[in-house]
ModelCIF file with pLDDT and N, C-alpha, C, O atoms, coordinates in Angstrom:
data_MODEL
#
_entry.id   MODEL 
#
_entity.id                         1 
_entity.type                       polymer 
_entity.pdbx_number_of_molecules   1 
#
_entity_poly.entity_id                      1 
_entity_poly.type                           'polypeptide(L)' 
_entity_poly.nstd_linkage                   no 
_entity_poly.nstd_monomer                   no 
_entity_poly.pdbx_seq_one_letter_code       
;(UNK)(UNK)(UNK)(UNK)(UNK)(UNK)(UNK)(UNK)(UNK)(UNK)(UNK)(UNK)(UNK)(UNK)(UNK)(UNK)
(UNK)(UNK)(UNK)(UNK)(UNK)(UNK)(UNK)(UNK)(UNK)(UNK)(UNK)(UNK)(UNK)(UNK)(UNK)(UNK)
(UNK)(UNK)(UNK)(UNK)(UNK)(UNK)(UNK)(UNK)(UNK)(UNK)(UNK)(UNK)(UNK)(UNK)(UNK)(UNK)
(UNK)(UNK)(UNK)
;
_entity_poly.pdbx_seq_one_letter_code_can   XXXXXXXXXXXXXXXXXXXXXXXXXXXXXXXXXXXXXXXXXXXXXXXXXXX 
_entity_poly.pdbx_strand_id                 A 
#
loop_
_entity_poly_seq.entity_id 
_entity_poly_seq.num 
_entity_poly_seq.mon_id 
_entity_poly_seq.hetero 
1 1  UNK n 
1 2  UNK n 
1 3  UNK n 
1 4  UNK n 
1 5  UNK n 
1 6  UNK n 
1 7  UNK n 
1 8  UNK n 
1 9  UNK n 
1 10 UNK n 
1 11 UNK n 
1 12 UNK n 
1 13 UNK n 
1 14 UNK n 
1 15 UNK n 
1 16 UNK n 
1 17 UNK n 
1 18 UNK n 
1 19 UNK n 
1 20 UNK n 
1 21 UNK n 
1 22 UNK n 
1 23 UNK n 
1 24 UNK n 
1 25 UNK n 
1 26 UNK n 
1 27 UNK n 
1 28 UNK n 
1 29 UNK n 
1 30 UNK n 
1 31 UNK n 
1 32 UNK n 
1 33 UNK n 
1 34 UNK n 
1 35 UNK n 
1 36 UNK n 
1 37 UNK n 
1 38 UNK n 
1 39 UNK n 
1 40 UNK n 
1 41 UNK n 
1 42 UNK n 
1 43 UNK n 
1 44 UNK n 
1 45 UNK n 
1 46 UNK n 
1 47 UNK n 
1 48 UNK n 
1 49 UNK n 
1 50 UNK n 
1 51 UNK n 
#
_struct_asym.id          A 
_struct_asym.entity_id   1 
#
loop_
_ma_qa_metric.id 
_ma_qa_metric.mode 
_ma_qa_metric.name 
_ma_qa_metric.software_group_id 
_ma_qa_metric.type 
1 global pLDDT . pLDDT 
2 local  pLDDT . pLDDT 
#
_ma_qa_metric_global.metric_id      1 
_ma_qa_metric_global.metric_value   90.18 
_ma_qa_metric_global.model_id       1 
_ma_qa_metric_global.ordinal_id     1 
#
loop_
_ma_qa_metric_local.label_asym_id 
_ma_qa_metric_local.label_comp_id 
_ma_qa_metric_local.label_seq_id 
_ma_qa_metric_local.metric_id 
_ma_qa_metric_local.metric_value 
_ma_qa_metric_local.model_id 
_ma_qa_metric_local.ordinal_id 
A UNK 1  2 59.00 1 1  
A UNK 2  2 64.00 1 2  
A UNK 3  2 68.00 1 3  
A UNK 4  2 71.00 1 4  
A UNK 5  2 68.00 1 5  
A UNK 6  2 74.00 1 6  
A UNK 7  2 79.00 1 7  
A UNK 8  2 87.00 1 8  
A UNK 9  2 91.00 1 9  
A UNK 10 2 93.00 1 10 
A UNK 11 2 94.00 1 11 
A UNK 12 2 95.00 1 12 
A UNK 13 2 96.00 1 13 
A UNK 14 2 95.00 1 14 
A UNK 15 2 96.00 1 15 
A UNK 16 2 97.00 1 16 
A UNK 17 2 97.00 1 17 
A UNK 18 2 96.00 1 18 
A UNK 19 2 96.00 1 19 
A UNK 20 2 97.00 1 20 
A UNK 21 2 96.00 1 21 
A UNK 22 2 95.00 1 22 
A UNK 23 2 96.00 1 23 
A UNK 24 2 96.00 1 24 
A UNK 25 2 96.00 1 25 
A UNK 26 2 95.00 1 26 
A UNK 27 2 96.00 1 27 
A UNK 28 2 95.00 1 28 
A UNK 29 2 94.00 1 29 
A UNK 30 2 92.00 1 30 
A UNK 31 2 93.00 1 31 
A UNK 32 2 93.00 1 32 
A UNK 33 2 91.00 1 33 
A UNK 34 2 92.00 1 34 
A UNK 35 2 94.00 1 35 
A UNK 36 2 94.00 1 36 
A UNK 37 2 94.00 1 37 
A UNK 38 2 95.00 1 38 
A UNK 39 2 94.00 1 39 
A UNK 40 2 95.00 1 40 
A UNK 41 2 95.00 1 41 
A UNK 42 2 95.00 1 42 
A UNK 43 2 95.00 1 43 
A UNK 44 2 95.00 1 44 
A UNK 45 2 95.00 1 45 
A UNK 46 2 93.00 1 46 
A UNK 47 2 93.00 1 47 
A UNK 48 2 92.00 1 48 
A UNK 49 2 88.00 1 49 
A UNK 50 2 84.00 1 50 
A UNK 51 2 75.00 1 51 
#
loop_
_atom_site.group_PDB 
_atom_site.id 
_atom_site.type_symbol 
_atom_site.label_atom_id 
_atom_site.label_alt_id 
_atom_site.label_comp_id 
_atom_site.label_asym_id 
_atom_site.label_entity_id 
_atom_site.label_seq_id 
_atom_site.pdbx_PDB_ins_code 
_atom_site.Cartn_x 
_atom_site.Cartn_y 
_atom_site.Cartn_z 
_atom_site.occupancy 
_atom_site.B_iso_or_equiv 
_atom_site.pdbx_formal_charge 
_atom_site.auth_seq_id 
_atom_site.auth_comp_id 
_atom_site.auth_asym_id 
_atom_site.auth_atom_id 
_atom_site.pdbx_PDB_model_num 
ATOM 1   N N  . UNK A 1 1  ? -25.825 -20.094 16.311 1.00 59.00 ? 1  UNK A N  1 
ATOM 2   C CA . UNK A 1 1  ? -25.252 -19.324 15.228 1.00 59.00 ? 1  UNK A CA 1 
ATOM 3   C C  . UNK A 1 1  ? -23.848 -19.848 14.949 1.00 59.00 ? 1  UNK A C  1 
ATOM 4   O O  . UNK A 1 1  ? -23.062 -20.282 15.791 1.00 59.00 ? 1  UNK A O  1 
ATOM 5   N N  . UNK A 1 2  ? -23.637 -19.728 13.506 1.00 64.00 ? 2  UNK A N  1 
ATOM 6   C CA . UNK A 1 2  ? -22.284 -20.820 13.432 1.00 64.00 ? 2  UNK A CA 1 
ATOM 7   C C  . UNK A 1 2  ? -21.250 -19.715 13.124 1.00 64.00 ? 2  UNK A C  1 
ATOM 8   O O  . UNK A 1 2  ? -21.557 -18.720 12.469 1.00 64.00 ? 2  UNK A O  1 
ATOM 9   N N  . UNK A 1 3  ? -19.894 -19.947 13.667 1.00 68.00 ? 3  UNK A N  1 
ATOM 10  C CA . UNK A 1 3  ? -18.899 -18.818 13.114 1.00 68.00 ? 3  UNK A CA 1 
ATOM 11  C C  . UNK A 1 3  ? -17.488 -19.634 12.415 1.00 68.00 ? 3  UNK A C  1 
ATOM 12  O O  . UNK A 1 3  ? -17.042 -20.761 12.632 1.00 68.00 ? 3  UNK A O  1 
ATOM 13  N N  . UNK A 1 4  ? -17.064 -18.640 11.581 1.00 71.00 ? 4  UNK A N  1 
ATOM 14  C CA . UNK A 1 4  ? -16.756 -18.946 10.257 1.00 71.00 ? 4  UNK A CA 1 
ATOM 15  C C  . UNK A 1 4  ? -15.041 -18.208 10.843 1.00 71.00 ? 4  UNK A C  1 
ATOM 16  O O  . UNK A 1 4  ? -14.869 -17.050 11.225 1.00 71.00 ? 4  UNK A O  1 
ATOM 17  N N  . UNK A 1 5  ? -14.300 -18.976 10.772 1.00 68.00 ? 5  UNK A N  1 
ATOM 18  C CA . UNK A 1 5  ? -12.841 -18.787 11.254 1.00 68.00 ? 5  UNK A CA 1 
ATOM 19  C C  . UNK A 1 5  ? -12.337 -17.951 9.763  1.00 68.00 ? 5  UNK A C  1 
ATOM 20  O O  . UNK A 1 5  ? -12.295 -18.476 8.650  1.00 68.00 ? 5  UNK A O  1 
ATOM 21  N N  . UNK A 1 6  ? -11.957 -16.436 10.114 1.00 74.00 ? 6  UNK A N  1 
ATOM 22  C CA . UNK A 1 6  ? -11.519 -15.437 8.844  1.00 74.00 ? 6  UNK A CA 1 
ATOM 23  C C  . UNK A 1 6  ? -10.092 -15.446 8.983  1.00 74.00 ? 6  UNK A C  1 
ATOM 24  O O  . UNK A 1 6  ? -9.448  -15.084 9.968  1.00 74.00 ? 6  UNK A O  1 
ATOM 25  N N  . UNK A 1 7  ? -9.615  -15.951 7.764  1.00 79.00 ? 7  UNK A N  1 
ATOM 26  C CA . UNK A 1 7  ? -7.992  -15.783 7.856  1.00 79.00 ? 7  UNK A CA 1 
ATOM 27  C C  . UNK A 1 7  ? -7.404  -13.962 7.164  1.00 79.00 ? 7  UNK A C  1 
ATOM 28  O O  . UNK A 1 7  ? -7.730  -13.369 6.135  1.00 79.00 ? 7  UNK A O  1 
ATOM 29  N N  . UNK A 1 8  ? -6.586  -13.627 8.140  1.00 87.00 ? 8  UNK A N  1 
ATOM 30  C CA . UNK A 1 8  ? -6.386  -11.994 8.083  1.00 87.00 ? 8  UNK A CA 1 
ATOM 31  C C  . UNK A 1 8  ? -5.297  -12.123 7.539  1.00 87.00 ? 8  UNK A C  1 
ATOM 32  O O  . UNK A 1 8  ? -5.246  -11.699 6.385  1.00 87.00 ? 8  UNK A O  1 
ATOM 33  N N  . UNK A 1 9  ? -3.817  -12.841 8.220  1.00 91.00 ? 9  UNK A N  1 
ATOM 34  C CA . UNK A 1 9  ? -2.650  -13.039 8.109  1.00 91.00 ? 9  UNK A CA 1 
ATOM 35  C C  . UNK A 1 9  ? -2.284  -12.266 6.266  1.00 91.00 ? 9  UNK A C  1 
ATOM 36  O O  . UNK A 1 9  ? -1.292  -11.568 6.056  1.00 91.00 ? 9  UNK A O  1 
ATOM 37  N N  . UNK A 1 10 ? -3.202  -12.574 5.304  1.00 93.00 ? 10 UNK A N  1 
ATOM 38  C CA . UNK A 1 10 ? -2.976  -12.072 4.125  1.00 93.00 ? 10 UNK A CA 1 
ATOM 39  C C  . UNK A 1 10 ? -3.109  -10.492 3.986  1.00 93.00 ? 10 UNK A C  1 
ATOM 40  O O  . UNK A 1 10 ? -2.339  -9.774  3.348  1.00 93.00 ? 10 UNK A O  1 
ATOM 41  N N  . UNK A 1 11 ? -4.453  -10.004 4.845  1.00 94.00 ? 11 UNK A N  1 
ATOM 42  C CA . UNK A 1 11 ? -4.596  -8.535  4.635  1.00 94.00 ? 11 UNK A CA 1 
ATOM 43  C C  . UNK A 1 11 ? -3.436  -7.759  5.740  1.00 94.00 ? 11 UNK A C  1 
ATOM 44  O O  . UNK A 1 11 ? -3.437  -6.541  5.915  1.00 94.00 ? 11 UNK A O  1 
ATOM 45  N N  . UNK A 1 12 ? -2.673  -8.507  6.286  1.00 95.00 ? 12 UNK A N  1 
ATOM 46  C CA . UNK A 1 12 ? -1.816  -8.053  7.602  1.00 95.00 ? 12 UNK A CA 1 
ATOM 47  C C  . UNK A 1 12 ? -1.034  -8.055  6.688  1.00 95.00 ? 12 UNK A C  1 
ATOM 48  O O  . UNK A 1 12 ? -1.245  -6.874  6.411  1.00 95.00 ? 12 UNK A O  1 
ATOM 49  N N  . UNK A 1 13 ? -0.230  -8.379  5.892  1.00 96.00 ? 13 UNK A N  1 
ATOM 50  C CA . UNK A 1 13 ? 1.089   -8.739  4.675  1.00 96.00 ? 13 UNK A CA 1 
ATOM 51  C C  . UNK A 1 13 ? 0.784   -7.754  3.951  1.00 96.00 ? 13 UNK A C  1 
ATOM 52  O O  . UNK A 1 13 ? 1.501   -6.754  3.904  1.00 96.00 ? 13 UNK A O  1 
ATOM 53  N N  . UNK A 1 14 ? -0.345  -7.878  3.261  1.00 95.00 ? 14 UNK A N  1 
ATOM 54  C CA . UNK A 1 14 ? -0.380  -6.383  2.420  1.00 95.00 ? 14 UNK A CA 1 
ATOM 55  C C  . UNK A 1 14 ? -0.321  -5.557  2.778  1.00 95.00 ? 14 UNK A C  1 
ATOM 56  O O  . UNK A 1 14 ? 0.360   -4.676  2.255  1.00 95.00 ? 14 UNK A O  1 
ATOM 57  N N  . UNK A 1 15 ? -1.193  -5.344  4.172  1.00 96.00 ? 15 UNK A N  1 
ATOM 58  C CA . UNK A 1 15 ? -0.847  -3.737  5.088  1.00 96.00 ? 15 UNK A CA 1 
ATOM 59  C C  . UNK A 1 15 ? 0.626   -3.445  5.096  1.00 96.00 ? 15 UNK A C  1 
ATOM 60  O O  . UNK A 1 15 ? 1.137   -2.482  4.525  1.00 96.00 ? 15 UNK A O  1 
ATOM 61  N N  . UNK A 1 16 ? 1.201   -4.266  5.721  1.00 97.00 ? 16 UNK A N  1 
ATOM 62  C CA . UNK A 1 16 ? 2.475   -4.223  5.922  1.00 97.00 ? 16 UNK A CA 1 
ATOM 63  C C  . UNK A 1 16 ? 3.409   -3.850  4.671  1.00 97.00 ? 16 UNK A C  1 
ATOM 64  O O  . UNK A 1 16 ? 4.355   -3.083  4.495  1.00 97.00 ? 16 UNK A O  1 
ATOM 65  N N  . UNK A 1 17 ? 2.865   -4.540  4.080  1.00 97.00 ? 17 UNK A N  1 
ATOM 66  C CA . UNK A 1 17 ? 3.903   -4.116  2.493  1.00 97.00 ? 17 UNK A CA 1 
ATOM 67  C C  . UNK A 1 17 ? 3.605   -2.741  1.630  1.00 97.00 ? 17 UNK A C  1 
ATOM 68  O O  . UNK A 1 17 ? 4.426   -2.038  1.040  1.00 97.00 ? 17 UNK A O  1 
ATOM 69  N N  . UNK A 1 18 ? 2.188   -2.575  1.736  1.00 96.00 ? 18 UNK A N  1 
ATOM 70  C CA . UNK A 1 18 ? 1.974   -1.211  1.454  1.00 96.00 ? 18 UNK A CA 1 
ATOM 71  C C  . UNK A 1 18 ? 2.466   -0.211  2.430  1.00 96.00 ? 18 UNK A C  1 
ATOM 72  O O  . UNK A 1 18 ? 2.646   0.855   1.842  1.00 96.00 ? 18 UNK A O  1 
ATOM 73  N N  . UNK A 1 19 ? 2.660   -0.160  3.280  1.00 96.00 ? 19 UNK A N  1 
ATOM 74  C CA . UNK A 1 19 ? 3.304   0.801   4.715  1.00 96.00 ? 19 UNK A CA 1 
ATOM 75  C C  . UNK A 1 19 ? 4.620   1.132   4.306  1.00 96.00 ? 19 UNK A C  1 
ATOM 76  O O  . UNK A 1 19 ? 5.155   2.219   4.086  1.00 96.00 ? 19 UNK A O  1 
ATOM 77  N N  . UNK A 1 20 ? 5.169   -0.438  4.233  1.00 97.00 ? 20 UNK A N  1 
ATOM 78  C CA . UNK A 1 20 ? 6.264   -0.136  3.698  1.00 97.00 ? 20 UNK A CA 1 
ATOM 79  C C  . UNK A 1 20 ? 6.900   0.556   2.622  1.00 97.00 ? 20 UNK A C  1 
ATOM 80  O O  . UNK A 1 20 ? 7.899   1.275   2.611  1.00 97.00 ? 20 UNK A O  1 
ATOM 81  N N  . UNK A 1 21 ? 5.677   -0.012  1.215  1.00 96.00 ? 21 UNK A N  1 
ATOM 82  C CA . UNK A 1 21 ? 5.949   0.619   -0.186 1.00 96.00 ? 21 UNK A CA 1 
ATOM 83  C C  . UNK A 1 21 ? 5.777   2.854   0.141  1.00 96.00 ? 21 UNK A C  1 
ATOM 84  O O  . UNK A 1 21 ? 6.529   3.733   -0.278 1.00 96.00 ? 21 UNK A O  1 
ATOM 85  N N  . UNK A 1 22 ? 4.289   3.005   1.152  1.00 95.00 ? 22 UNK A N  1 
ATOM 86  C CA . UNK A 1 22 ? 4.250   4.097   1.181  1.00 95.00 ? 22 UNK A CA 1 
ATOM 87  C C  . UNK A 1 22 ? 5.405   5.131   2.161  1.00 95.00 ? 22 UNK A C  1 
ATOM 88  O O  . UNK A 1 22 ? 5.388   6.353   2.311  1.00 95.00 ? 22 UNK A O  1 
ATOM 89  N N  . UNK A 1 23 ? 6.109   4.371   2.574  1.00 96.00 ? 23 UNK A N  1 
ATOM 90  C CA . UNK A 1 23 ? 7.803   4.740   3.029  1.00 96.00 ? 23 UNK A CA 1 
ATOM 91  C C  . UNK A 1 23 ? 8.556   5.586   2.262  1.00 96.00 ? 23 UNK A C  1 
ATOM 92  O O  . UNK A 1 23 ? 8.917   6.752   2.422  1.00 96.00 ? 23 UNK A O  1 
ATOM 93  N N  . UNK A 1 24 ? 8.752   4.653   1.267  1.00 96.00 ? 24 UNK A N  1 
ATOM 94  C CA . UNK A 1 24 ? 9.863   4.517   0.543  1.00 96.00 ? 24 UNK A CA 1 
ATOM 95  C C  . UNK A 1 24 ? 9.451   5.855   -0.171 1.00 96.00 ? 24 UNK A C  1 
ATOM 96  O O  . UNK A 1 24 ? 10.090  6.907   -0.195 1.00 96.00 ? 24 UNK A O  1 
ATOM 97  N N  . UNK A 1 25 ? 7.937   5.503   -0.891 1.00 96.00 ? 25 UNK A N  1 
ATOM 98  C CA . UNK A 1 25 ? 7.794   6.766   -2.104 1.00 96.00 ? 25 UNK A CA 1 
ATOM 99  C C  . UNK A 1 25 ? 7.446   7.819   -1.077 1.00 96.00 ? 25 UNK A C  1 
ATOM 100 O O  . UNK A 1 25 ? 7.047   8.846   -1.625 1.00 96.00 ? 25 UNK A O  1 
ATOM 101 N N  . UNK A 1 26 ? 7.476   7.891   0.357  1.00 95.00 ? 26 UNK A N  1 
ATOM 102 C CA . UNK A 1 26 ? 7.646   9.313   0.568  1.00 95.00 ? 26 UNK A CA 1 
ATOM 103 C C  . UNK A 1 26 ? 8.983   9.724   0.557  1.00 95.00 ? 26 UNK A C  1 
ATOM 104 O O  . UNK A 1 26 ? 9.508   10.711  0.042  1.00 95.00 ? 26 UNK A O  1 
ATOM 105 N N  . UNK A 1 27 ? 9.467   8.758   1.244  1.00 96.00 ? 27 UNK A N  1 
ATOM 106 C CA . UNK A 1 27 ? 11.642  9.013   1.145  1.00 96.00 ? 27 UNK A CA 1 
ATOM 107 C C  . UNK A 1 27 ? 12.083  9.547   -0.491 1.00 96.00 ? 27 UNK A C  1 
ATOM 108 O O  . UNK A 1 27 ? 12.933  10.409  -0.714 1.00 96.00 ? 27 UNK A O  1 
ATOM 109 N N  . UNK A 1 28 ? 11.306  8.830   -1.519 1.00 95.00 ? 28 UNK A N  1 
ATOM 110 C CA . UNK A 1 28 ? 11.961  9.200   -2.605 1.00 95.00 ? 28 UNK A CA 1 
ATOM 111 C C  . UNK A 1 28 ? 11.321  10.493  -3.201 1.00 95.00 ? 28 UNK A C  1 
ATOM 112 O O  . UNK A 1 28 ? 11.741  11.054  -4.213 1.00 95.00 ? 28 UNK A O  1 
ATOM 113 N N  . UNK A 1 29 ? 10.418  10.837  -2.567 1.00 94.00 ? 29 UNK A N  1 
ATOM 114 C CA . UNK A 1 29 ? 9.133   12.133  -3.125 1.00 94.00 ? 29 UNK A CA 1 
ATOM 115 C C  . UNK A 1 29 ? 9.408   11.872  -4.854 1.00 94.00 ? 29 UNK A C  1 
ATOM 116 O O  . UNK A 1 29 ? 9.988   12.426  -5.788 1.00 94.00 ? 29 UNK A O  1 
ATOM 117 N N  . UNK A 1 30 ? 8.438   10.438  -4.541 1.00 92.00 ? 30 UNK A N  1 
ATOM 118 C CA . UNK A 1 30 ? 7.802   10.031  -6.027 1.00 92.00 ? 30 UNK A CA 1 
ATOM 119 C C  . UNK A 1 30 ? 6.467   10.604  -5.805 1.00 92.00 ? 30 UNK A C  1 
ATOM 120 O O  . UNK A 1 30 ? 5.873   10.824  -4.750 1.00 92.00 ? 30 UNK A O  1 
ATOM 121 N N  . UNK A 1 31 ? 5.894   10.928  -7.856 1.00 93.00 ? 31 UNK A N  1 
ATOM 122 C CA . UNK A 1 31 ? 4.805   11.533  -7.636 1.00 93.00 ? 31 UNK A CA 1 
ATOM 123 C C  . UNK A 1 31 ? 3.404   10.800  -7.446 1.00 93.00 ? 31 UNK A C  1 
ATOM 124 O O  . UNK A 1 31 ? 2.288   11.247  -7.180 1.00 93.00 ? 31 UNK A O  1 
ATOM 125 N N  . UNK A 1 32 ? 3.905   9.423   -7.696 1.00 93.00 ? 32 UNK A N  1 
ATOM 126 C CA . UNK A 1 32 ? 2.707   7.861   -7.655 1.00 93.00 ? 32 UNK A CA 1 
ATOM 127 C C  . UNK A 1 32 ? 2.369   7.770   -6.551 1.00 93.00 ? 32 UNK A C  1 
ATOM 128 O O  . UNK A 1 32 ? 1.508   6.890   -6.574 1.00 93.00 ? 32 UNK A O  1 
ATOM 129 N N  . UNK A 1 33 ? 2.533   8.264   -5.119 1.00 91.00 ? 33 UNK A N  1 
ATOM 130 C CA . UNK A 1 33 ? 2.292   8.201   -3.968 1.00 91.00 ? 33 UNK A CA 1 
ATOM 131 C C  . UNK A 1 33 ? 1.255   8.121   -3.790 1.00 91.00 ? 33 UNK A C  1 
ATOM 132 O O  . UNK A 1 33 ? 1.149   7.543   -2.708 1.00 91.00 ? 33 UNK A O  1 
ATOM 133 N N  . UNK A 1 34 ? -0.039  8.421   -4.314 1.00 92.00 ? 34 UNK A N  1 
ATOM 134 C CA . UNK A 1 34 ? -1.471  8.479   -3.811 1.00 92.00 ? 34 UNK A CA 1 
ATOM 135 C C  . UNK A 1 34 ? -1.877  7.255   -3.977 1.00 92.00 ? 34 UNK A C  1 
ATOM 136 O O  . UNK A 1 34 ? -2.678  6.615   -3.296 1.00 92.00 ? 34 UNK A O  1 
ATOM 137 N N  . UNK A 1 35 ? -1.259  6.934   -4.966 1.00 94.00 ? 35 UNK A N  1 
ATOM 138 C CA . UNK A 1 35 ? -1.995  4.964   -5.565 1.00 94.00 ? 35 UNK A CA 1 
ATOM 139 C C  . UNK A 1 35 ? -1.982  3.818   -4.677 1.00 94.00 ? 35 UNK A C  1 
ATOM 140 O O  . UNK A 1 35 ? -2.653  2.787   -4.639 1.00 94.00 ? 35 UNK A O  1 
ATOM 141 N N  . UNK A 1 36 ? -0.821  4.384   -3.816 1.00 94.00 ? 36 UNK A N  1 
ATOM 142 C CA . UNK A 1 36 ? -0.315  3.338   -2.885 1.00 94.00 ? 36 UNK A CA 1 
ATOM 143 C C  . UNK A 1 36 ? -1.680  3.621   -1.026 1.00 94.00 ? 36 UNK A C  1 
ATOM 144 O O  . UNK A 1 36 ? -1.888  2.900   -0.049 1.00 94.00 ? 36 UNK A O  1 
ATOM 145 N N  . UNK A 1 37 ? -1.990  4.415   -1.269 1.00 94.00 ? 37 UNK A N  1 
ATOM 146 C CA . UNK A 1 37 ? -3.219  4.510   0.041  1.00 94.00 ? 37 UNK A CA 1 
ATOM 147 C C  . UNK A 1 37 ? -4.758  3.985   -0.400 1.00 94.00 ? 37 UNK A C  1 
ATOM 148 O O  . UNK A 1 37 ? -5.564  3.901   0.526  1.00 94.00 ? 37 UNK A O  1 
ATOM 149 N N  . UNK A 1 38 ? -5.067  3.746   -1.300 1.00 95.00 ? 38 UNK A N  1 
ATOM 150 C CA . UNK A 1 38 ? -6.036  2.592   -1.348 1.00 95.00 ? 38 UNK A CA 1 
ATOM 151 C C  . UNK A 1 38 ? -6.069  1.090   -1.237 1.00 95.00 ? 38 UNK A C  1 
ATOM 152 O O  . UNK A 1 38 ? -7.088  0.399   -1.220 1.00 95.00 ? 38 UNK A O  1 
ATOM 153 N N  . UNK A 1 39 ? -4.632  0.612   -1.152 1.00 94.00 ? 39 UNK A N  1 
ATOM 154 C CA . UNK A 1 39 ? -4.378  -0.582  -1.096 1.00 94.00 ? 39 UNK A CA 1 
ATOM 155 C C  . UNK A 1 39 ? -3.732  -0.117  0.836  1.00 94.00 ? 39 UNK A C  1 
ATOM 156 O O  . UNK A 1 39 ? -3.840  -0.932  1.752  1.00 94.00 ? 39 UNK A O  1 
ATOM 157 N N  . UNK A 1 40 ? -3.394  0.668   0.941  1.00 95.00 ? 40 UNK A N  1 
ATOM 158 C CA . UNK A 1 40 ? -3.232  0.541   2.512  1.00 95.00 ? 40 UNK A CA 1 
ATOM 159 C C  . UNK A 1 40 ? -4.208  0.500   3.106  1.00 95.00 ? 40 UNK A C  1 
ATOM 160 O O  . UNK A 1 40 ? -4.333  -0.536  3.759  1.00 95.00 ? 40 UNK A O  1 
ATOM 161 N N  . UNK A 1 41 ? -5.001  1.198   3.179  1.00 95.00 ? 41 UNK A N  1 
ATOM 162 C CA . UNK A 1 41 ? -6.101  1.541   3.786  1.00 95.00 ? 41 UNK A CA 1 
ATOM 163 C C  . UNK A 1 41 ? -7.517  0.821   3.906  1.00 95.00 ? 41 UNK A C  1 
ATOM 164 O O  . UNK A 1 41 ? -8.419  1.051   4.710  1.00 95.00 ? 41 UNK A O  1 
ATOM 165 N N  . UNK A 1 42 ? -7.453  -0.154  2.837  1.00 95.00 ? 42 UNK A N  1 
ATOM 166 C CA . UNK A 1 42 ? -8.358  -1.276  2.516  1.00 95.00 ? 42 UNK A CA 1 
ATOM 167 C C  . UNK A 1 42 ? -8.025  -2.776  3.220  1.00 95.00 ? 42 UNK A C  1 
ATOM 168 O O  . UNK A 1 42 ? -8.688  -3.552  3.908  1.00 95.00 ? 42 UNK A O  1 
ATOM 169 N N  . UNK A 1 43 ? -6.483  -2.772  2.619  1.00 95.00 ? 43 UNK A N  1 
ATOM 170 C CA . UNK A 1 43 ? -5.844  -3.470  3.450  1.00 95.00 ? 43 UNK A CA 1 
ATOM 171 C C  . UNK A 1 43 ? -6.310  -3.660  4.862  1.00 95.00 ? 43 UNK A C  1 
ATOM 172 O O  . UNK A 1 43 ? -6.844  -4.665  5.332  1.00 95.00 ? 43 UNK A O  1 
ATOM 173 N N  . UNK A 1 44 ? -6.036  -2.591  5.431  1.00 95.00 ? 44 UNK A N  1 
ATOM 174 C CA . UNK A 1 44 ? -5.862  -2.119  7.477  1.00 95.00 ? 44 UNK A CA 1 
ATOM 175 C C  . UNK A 1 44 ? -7.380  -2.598  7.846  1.00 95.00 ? 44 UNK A C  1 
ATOM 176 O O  . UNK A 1 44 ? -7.618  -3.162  8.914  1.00 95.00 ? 44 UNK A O  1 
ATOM 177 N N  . UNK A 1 45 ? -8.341  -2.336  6.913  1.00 95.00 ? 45 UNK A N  1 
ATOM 178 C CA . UNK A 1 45 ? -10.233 -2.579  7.807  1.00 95.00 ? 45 UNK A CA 1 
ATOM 179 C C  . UNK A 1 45 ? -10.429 -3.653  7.512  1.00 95.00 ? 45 UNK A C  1 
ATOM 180 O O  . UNK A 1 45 ? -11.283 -4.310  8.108  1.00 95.00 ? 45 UNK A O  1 
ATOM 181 N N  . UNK A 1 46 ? -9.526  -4.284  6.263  1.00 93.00 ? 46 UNK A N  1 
ATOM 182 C CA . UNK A 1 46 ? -9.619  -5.827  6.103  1.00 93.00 ? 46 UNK A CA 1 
ATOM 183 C C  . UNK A 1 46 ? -9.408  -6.596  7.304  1.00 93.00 ? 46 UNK A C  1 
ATOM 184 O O  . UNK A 1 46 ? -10.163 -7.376  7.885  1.00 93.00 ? 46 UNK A O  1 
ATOM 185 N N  . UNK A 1 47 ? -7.950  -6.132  7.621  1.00 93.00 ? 47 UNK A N  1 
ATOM 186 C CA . UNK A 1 47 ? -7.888  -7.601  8.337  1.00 93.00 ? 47 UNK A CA 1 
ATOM 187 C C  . UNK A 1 47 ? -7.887  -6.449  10.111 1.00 93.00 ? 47 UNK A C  1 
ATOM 188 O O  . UNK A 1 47 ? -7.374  -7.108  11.016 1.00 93.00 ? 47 UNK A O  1 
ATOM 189 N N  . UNK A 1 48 ? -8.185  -5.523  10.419 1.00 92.00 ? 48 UNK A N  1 
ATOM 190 C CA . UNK A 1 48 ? -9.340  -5.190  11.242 1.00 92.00 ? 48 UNK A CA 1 
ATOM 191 C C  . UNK A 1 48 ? -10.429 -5.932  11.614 1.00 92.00 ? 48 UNK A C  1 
ATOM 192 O O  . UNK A 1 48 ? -10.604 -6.220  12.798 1.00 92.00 ? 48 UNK A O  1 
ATOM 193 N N  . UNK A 1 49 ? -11.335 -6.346  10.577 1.00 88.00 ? 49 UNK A N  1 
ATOM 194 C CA . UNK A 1 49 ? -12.185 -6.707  10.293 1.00 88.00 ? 49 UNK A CA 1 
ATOM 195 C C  . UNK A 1 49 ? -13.351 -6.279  10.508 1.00 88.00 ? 49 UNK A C  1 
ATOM 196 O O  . UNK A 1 49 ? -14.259 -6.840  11.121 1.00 88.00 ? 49 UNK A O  1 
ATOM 197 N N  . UNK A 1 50 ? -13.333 -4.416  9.578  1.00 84.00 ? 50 UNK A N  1 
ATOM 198 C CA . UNK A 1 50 ? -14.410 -3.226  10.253 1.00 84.00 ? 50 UNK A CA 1 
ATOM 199 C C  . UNK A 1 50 ? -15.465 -3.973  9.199  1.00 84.00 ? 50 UNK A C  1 
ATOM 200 O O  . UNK A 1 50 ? -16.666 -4.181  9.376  1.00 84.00 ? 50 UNK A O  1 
ATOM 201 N N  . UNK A 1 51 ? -14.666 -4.301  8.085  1.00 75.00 ? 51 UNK A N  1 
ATOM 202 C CA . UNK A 1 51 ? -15.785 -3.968  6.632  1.00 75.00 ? 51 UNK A CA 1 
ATOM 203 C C  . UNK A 1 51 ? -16.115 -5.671  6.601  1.00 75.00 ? 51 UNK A C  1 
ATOM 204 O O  . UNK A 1 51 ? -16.882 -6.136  5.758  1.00 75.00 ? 51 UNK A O  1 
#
């Protein structure tokens, strides 16, 4: 069976940057806050590598 080397390093950056972005808009209690947890959260099983 052959295995296929998955580069994460990209979904680890976005996690990270969305974590970060979802920081901030809680610090600022902006009301866009929800938009920002589908890109976290997709992000995180990405480079997990659940999905």
């Amino acid at each position: 069976m052959e295995q296929t080397k998955k580069y994460k390093g990209l979904y680890w950056l976005v996690f990270l940057g969305s974590t970060a972005l979802l920081g901030y808009m809680i610090f600022t209690h902006n009301p866009w806050l929800t938009l920002v947890l589908p890109f976290q959260t997709t992000a995180f099983v990405k480079a997990m590598d659940i999905m």
